[in-house]
C-alpha positions as CSV (number, residue, x, y, z in Angstrom):
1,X,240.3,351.3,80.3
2,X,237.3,351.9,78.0
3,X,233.8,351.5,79.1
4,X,233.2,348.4,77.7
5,X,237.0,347.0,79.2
6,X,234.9,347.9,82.6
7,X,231.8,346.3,81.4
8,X,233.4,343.0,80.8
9,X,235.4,343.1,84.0
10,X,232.0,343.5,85.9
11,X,230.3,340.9,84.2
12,X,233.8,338.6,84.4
13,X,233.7,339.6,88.8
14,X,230.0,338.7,89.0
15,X,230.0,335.7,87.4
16,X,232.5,334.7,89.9
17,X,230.8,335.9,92.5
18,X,227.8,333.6,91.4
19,X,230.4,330.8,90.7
20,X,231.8,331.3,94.3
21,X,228.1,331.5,96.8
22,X,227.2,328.2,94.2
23,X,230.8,326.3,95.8
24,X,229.7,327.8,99.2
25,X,226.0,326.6,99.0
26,X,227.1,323.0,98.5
27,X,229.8,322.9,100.5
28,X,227.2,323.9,103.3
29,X,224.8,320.9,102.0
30,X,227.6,318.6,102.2
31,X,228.4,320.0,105.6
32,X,224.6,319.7,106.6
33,X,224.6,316.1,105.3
34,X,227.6,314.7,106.9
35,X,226.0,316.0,110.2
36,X,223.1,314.6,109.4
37,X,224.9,311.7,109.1
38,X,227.0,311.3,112.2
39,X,223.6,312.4,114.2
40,X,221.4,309.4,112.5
41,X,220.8,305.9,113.3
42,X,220.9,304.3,110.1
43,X,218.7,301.5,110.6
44,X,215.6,303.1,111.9
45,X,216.2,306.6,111.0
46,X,215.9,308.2,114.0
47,X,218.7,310.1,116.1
48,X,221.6,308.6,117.7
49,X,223.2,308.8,121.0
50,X,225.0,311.5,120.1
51,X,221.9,313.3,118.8
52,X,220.8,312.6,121.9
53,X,223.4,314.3,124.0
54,X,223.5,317.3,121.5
55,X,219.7,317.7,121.1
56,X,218.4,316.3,124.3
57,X,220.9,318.8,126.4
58,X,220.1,321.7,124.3
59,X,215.8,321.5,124.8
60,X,216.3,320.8,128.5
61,X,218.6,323.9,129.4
62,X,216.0,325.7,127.4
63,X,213.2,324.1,129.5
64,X,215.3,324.6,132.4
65,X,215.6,328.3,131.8
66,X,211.7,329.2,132.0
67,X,211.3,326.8,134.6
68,X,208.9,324.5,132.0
69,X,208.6,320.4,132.8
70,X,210.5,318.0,131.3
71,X,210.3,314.1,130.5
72,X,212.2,310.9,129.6
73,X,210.9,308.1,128.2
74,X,212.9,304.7,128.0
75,X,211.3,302.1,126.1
76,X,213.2,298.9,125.9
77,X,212.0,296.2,122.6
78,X,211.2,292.7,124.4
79,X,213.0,290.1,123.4
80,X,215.3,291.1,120.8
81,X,217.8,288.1,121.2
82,X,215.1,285.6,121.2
83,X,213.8,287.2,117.7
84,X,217.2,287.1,116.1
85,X,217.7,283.2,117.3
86,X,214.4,282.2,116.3
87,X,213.7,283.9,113.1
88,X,216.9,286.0,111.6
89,X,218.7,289.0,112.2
90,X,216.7,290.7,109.5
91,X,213.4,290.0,111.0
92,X,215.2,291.4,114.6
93,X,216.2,294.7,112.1
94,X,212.4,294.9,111.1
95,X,211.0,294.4,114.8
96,X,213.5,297.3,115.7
97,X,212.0,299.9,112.6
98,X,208.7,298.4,113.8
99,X,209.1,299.9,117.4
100,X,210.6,303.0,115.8
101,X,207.9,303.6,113.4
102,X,205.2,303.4,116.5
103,X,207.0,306.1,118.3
104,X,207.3,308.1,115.5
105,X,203.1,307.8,115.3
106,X,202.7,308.3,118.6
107,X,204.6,311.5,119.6
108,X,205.6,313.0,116.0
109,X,208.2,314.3,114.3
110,X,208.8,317.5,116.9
111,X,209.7,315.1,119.9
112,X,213.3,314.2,120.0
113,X,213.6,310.3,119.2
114,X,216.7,308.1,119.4
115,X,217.7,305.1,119.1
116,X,220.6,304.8,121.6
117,X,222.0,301.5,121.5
118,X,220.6,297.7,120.5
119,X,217.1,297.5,121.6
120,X,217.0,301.1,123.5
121,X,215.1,304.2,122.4
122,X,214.8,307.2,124.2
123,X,212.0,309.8,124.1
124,X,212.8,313.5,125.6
125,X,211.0,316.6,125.3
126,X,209.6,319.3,127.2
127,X,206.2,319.0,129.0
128,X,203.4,321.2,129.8
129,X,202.0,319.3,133.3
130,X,202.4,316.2,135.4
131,X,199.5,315.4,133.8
132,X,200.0,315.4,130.5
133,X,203.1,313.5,131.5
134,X,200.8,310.5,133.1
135,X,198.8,310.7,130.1
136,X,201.5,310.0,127.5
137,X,203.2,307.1,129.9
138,X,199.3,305.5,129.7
139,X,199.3,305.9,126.2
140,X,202.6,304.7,125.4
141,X,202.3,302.1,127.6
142,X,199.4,300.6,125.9
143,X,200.2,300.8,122.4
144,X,203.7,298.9,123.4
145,X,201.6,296.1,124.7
146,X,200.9,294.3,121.2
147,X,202.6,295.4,118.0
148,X,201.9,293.5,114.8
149,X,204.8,293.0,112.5
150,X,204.7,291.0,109.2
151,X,207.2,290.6,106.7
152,X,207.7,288.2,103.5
153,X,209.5,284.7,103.9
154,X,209.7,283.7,100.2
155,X,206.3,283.6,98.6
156,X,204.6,283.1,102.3
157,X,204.0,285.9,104.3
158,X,204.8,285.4,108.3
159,X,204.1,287.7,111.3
160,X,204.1,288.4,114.8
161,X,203.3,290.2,117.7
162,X,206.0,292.1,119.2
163,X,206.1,294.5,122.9
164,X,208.3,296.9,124.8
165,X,208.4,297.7,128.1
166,X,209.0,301.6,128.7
167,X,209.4,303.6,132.1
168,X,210.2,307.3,132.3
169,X,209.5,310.3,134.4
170,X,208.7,314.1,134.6
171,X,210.7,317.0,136.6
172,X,211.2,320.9,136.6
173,X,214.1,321.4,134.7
174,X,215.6,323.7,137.0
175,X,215.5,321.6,139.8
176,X,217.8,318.5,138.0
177,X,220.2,318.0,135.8
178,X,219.5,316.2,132.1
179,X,222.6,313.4,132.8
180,X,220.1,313.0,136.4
181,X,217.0,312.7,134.6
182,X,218.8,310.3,132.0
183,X,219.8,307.8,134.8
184,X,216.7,308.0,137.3
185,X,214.5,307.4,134.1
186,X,216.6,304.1,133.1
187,X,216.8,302.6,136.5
188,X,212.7,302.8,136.0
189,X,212.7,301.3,132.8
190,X,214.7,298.2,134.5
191,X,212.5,298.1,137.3
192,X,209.5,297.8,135.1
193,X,211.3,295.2,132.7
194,X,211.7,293.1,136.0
195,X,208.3,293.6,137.2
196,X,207.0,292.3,134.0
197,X,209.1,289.5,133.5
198,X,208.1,288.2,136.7
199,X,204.5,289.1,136.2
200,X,205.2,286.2,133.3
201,X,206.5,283.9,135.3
202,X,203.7,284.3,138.0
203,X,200.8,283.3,134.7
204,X,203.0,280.7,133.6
């Protein structure tokens, strides 16, 4: 073969070469989006439960492994039913992204947020101290108090005040286990949920 027969050979095998890492690049985007997909709560955006027990187990064995604190936050929307009833699904929908969006102010985009199920969101991530822990439960605590939410009911625009309760707690890593910490932190977001509800009934 002549030196310009090996010439167009080359140029014929690099152009497939270019034509095969262009299929393998989007393959790998597709790939990355229909993980991204499976792993999303479509409503609000945030992770799923099963983002939660992919993500959530990975950063606590990592915590676990230096010995670093970890926390749990459950934070429970008030009310949801009694939203839907009164007002419309859709207005339930925006209370939910409401609630999402304030987590997402509150502890950013690094923390590990999901939307596990209905009117349950979860919070994990690693912590530096107990009291930075008791710090963020104030904080959160607080800004789930009162949250205004408006939205557009034909030409008049309507709105409301909407709260979650939240409980969650703080451990060595290597002292628990994540499915532990999961459990103990819900039984303290129902204990708080109770507590409120009959703080309520006590004013009323």
């Amino acid at each position: 073969m002549n030196k310009k027969g090996l010439q167009e050979q080359a140029a014929l095998f690099a152009e497939a070469l270019l034509q095969m890492a262009e299929e393998n690049s989007n393959l790998r985007r597709r790939l990355e989006d229909a993980e991204r997909e499976v792993l999303t709560d479509h409503l609000t955006g945030l992770g799923n439960s099963r983002h939660l027990y992919i993500d959530g187990a990975r950063i606590f064995d990592k915590c676990a492994k230096s010995g670093k604190f970890f926390s749990i936050f459950f934070i429970d929307l008030d009310y949801l039913k009694s939203i839907n009833d009164r007002f419309s699904h859709a207005v339930g929908d925006a209370a939910l992204k409401r609630l999402a969006n304030e987590l997402i102010v509150l502890f950013g985009g690094s923390t590990l947020l999901v939307r596990k199920s209905g009117d349950e969101f979860i919070v994990a991530m690693p912590c530096p101290s107990r009291r930075e822990f008791e710090a963020t439960r104030t904080s959160l605590a607080a800004r789930m108090t009162k949250m205004r939410m408006t939205w557009k009911e034909g030409v008049s625009e309507k709105n409301i005040y909407i709260s979650a309760t939240s409980g969650g707690i703080v451990r060595r890593a290597n002292k628990t286990s994540f499915a532990a910490m999961l459990d103990e932190a819900d039984k303290i977001l129902l204990t708080n949920k109770k507590r409120r509800r009959g703080d309520k009934k006590q004013k009323s």
